[in-house]
N, C-alpha and C positions, 0 to 999 in steps of 0.2 A: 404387481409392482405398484407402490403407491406412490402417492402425489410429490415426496420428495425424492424418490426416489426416480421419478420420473426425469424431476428438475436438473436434479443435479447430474444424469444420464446428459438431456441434452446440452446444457454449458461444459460437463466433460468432453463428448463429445467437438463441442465448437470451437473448445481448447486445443487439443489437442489437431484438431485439423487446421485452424493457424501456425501452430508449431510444425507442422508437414509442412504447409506451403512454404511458410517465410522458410525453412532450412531449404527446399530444393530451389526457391527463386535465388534466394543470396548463396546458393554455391553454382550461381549461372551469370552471376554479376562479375562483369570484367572489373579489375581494379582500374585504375590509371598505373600509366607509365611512368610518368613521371616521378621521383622519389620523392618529392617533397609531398608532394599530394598523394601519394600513393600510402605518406604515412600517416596523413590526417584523414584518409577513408579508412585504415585498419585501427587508429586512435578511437573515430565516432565510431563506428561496430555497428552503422544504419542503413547499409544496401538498399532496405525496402523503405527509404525515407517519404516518397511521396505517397504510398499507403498509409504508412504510419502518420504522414499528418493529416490526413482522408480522417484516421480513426481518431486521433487528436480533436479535432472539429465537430465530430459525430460526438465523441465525449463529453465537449465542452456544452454543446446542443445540449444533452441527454441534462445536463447538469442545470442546465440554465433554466430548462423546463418543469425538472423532476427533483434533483436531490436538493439543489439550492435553496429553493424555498422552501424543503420541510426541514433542512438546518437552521435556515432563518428563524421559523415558526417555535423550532422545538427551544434553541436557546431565550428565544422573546416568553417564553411559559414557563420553562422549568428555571429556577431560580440555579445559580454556578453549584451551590450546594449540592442541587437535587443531581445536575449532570456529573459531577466529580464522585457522585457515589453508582450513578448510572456505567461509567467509564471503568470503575474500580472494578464492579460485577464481571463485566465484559472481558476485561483481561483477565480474572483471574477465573473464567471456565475456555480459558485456551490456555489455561498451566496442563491439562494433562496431556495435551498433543507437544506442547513443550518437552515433555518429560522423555517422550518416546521418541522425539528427535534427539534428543541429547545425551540419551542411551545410542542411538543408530550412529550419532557422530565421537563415540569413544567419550562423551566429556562426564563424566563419573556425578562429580563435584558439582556442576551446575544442575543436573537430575534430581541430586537426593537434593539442592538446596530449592529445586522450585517446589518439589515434593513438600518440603516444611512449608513452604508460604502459601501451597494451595492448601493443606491444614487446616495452617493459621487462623489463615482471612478468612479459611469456611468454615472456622468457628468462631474463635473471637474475634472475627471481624465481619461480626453477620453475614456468614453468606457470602462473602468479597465482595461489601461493600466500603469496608474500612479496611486499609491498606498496613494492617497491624505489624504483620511481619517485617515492612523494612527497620519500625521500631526496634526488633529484634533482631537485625543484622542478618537478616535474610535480602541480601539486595535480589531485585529482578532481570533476570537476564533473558533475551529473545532467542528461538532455535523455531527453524519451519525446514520443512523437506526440502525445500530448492538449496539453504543451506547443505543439509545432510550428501546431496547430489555434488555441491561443491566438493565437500569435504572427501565423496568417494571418487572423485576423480573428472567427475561426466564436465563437460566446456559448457559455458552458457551458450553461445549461440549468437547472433545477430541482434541487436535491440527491436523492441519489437514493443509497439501501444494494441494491445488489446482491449475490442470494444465490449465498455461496462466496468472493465478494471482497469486500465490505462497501462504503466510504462511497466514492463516487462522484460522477459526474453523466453524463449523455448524451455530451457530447463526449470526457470522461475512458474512457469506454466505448468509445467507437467507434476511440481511439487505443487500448486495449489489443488491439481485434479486430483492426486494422491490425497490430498488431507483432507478434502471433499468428504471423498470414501472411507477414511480411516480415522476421523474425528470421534474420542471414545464420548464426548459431550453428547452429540449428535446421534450417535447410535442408540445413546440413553434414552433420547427423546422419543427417538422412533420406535425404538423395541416396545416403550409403553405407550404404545400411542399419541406419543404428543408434538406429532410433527409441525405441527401449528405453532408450537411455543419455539422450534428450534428455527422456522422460518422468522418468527417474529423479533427473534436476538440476531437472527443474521442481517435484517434490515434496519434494528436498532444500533448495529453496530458499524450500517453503512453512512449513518445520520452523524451517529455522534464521533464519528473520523471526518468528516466533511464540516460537523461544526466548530471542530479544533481549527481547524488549517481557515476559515474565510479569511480573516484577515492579513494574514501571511502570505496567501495565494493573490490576493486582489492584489498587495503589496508588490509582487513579485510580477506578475502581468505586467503594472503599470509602472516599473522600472526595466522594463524589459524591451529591447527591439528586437526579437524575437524569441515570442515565451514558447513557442516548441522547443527551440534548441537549449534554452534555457533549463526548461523540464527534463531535458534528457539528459542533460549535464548534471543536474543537480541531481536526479533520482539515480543516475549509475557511480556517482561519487556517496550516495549516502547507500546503497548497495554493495560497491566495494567495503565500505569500511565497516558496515557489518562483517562481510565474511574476511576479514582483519590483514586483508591485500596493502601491504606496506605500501606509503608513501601518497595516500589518499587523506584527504583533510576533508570532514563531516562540513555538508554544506549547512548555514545558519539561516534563520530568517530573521526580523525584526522582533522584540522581544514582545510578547501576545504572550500571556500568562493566562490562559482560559480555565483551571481546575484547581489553583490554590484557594486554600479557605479565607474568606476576609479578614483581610489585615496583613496576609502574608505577602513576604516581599517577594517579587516578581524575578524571575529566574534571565539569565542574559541570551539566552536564545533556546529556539527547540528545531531539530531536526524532523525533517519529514520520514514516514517510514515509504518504504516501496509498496506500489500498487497490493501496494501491496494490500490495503484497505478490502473490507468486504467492497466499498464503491471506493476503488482507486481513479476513479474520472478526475483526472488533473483539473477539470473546468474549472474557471471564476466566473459566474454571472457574465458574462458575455454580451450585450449586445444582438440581439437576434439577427443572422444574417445568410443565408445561402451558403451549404456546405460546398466547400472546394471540391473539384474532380482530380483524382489522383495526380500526380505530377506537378499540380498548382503550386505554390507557397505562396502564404498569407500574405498581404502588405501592411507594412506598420501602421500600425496608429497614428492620423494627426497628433503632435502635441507628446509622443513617446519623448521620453527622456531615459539615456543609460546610467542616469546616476545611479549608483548603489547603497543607495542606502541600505506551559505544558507542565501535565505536571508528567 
């Protein structure tokens, strides 16, 4: 067994044995009685709230120490240019697990159209790094296994912040362990030896998802009196509306336009994806502080305010 395959052994693993415990803890958790309250605990779907913001904190930590300043660094070096072609690469060598999601969820039409724009961009658009194909009216559309799971029936589960990737659930977990394993990119890499190159895009793409969102996240913290519940709010409303559960509205952030070319006009908001990130760590630079013990909740910030104020 080699060295990614070791890797990704034990994060599977660690995956998966989150999704055991949070489903046996939260199917031990009494609701409340009362109805009013008993429908705002089945509304949040957070049983294991005071873990989950243990790992929230442990995230934010992890973020503060590690991903945060190599986003800082990377955007202060590479010029918007260099990263908007960085970003294009990256998405378009997860068009072919796309492909096979969207064969697995019956969607015909979205398959053969990602199929032409991973082509495209991997020809006339070097490689994908120029985004040729929406010129072509090939729009881009997302499919990952936790969708496909929606789509065959399986429940998500309890909400649930796993530590290293953030807001989650059970099912959303067990599709990212599946595509771990079944990434046709991935296997390219390693069947030739170049495990090192497919580690080095999974970290390039935990940077430059972390370099999109600083300014939206800091934003969002600091109109926040409480950014856990905030985060969960907003990560399972831009989750539902992927998987196209009526009557959910795409949460917005402040307009941060981090990949259009100079001179282009700035778009009126961008949505977060779910942890979905190689580093889904919600953190924003943080303040260094002693991690809470389970059951705790955070206290605001002096000076919080609730006001509310991509390519």
């Amino acid at each position: 067994m080699n060295r990614l395959q070791e890797k990704a052994g034990k994060v599977a693993v660690g995956l998966i044995a989150v999704g055991m415990v949070a489903g046996s803890i939260a199917g031990c958790v009494t609701p409340p009685s009362d109805p009013a309250a008993r429908a705002e605990f089945e509304q949040i779907n957070d049983p294991l709230e005071p873990l989950n913001r243990y790992f929230f904190e442990l995230n934010r930590m992890f973020d503060f120490l590690l991903i945060h300043p190599w986003a800082d660094t990377y955007r202060l070096i590479v010029p918007e240019f260099g990263r908007k072609r960085v970003h294009n690469a990256l998405d378009n060598l997860s068009a072919p697990m796309d492909v096979i999601n969207d064969a697995l969820q019956g969607r015909a039409t979205d398959g053969v159209t990602t199929v032409g724009r991973f082509v495209v961009n991997s020809t006339l658009g070097a490689g994908g790094l120029f985004d040729v194909a929406t010129d072509f009216g090939l729009a881009a559309t997302d499919a990952d296994f936790g969708q496909t799971l929606h789509v065959w029936g399986l429940p998500e589960g309890p909400y649930l912040v796993l530590p290293m990737f953030g807001p989650s659930n059970p099912r959303d977990a067990a599709g990212m362990v599946a595509e771990m394993f079944g990434d046709p990119i991935g296997w390219t890499f390693k069947l030739n030896d170049l495990s090192m190159v497919n580690d080095g895009l999974t970290g390039m793409g935990a940077i430059d998802k972390r370099a999109e969102f600083i300014e939206p996240l800091e934003s969002l913290e600091k109109s926040s009196i409480d950014f856990y519940a905030q985060m969960r709010s907003m990560s399972r409303q831009h989750r539902a509306k992927q998987l196209g559960i009526e009557g959910v509205s795409s949460p917005t952030y402040p307009s941060f336009d981090f990949y259009d070319e100079p001179g282009a006009s700035a778009k009126p908001g961008v949505s977060a994806k779910p942890g979905a990130s190689a580093s889904a760590t919600p953190g924003v630079k943080p303040s260094p502080k002693a991690i809470p013990k389970p059951g705790e909740k955070p206290v605001p910030r002096p000076g919080s305010k609730p006001d509310r104020g991509d390519d």
